[in-house]
N, C-alpha and C positions, 0 to 999 in steps of 0.2 A: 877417609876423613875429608870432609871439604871447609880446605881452609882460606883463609880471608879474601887473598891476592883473587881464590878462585870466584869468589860470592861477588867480588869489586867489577871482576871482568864479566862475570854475568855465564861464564860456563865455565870448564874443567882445562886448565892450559897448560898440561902437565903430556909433554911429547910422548907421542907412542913410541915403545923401545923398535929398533932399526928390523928385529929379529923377529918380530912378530908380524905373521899375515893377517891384517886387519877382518878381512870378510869372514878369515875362518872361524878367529876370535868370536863378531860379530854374533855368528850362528851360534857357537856354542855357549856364547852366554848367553844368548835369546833362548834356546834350549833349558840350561840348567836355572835360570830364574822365572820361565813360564812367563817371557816376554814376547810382545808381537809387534814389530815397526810397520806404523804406516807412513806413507807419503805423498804429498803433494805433487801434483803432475806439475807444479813451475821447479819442483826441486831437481838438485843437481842429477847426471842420468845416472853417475854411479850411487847417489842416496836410492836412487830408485829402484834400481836393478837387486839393489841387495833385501829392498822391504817385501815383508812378507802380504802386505795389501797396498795399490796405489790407485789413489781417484780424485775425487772432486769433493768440494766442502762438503757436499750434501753423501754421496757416497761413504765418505769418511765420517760421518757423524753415525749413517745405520750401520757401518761396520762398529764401531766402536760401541754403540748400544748393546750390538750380541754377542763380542768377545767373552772368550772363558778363560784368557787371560791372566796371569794376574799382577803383570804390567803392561803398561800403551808407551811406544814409544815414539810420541808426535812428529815427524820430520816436514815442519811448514812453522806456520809463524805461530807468536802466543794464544791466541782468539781463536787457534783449533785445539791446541793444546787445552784450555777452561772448557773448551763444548765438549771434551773425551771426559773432561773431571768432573765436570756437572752432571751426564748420561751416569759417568761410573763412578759415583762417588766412594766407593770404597776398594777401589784401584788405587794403583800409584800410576801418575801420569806423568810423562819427562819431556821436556823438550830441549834439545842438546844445546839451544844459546837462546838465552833471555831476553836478545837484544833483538830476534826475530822480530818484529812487530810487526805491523801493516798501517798503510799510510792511510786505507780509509778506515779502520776504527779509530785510529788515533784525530782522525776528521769530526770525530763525534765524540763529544768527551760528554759522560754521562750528568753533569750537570745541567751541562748546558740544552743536551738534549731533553732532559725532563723540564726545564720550564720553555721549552718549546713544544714540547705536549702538553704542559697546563694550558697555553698558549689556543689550544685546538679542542677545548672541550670536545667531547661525544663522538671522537673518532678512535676509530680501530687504528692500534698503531700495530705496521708491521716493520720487523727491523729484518736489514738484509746480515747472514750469518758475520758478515765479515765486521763484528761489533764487540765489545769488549762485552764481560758477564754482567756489568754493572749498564752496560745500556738492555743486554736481553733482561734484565730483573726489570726492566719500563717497558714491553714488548709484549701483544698479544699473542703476535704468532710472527715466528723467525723463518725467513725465505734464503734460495739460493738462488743463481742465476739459473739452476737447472729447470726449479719449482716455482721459480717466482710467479711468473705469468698463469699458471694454473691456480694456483694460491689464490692470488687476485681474481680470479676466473668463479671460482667458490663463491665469494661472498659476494652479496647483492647488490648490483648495480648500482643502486640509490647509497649504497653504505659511502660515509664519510673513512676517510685513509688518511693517516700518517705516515709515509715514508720515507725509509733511514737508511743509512747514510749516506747511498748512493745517488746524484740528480741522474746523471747518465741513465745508469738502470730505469729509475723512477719516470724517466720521459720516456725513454724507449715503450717501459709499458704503459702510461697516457695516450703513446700515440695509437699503439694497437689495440687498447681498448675504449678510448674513447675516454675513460674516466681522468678527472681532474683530482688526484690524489697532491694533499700537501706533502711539499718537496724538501727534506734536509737537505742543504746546500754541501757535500762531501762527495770528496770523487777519490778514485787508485791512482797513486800517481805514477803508473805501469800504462794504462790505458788512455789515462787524459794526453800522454807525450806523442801517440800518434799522428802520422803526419798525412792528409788525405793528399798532399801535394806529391808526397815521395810514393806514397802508393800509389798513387796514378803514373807516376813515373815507371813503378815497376813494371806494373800489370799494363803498361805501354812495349815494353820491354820482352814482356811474358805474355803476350794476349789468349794464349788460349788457359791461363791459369785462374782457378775460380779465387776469389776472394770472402775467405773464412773469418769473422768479425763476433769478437764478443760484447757483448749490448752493456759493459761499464764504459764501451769508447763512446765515443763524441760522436752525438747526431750524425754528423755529415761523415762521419765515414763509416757509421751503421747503414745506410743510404746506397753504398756503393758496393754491399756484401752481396753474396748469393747466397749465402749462410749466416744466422745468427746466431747462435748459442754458447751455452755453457762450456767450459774446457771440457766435460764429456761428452759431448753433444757433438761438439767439433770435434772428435775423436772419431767417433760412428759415422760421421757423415761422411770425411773424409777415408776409409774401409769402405763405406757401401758405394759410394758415388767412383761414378767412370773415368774421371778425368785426370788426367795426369800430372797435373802442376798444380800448388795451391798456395797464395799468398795466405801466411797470416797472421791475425790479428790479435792476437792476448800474448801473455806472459811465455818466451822463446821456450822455456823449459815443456813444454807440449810437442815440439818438435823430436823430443824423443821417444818419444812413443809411439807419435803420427811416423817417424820411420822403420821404428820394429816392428809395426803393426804392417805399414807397406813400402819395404824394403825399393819399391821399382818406382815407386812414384816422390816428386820434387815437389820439397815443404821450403817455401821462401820465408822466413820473418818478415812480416811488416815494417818498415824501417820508424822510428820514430823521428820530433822536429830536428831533433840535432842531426847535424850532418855528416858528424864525425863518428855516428854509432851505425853499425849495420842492423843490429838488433835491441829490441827493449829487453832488461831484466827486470827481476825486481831483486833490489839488494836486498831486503829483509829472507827471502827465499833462500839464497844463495849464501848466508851465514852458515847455513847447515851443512857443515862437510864430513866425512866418513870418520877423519880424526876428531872428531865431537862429539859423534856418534860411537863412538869407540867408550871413550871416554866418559860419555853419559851413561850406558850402559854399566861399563865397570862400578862405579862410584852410585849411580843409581841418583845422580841427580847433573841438572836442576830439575827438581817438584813442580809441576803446578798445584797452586792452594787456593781453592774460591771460596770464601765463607758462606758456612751453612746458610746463614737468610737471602743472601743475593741467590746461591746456587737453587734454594727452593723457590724462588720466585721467576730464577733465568729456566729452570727445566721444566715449565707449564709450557713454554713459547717454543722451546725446541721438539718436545715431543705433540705439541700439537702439530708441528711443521711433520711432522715424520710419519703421525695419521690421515692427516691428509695428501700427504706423497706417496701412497699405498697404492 
């Protein structure tokens, strides 16, 4: 039963007993209720280690399309959690703390967004994933950082764009394509805290180390990458590429991967402006810990819930995003 104290705090705060091995738990009720955990590459490395799928917005939305399932257990923030419930609406979909959110959907709050598309008559609006369901129900077609630039690549040159809610992203690709798409003014605040002052200091530090940059940071230290892309992207690159040091630049939780993957080679975080952090988080990511996850699964909540009309209007934009990432 979930009762009040738990619905106030927004997840299950009820201590796992001293005597139970959380993971094995984990497994066997994933097992016995035809549950599947995915996770975000910024999440914690043991949420990671124990999911049975781990990738990027865009990865996690086609897995979550062709689950046979028949629960998702989200481990990233709410706005992945509505894209699993929207794809499968007749799943049950969890995500172990309510309080998950992200800093740039909440940069775009769907009012506001919609009379800034009234605002732009006769454009294609495209909204980047990381958007609550209620701005994808205003959304032609929904990108990632993985698809975005191809996405935009599709439609024709001359076509009018609205772009949400990332500027960062949205300028990165005006620069490389030339096009003058309108800018929602929303940034992560993961990515805006980078510091091109301290990274130059490192990779001073580190000179033969390449510098890996995800296109939500800030022009001038998109500028100074030898790499740009998606947290998958920057996963592959750094596996195929020769070099053996790599500064980088997105949410630290990528770092464990990039070292399971290549155990020999040195993953720096990027430092961001504060001087007192070696590394950026994102607190929303890092709510999610094994004991919530425990606990979510037991109890089988918190639910995400998208109402029918928003959900039939937000999964036109997703699943267009998904045929054309084919």
């Amino acid at each position: 039963m979930v009762d009040k104290k738990w619905r106030e705090a927004g997840y299950v705060t009820e201590p796992v007993p001293a005597d139970i091995d959380m993971k094995d738990e984990i497994r066997r009720m994933c097992k016995e209720k035809n549950a599947v955990i995915m996770a975000h590459y910024y999440t914690q490395g043991d949420i990671q280690d124990i999911a049975d799928f781990v990738g990027d917005s865009l990865a996690l939305a086609q897995q979550a399309a062709k689950t046979d399932a028949d629960i998702i257990v989200m481990c990233g923030v709410h706005f992945m959690g509505e894209t699993n419930k929207i794809l499968c609406p007749n799943k049950k979909v969890l995500v172990p703390d309510l309080n998950a959110t992200c800093s740039l959907a909440e940069s775009c709050p769907a009012k506001e967004f919609g009379e800034f598309v009234k605002a732009h008559p006769g454009h294609t609006v495209i909204s980047y994933v990381n958007t609550t369901a209620a701005v994808k129900a205003l959304t032609d077609v929904v990108v990632t950082s993985g698809n975005a630039m191809k996405i935009v690549n599709a439609l024709p040159k001359d076509e009018k764009i609205v772009f949400g809610p990332d500027r960062n992203l949205g300028n990165y690709i005006n620069s490389i394509t030339g096009r003058q798409m309108v800018l929602w003014d929303g940034a992560c605040h993961v990515h805006e805290k980078f510091s091109l002052e301290r990274i130059l200091e490192l990779k001073a530090a580190h000179p033969d180390a390449k510098i890996l940059v995800h296109p939500e940071c800030k022009g001038p230290v998109v500028k100074v990458a030898d790499k740009v892309g998606s947290t998958a992207a920057l996963l592959k690159f750094s596996q195929e590429d020769d070099a053996k040091e790599y500064i980088v630049a997105t949410e630290s939780g990528i770092l464990h991967k990039m070292q399971q993957a290549c155990p020999n080679k040195i993953f720096l975080p990027a430092p961001p402006d504060d001087s007192t952090c070696a590394c950026n988080e994102c607190n929303y990511m890092k709510l999610i810990t094994m004991e919530k996850l425990y606990n979510c699964l037991r109890y089988e909540w918190p639910e995400i819930e998208v109402d029918e009309e928003t959900a039939e209007k937000a999964v036109k934009c997703i699943n267009r995003m998904l045929d054309m990432s084919k």
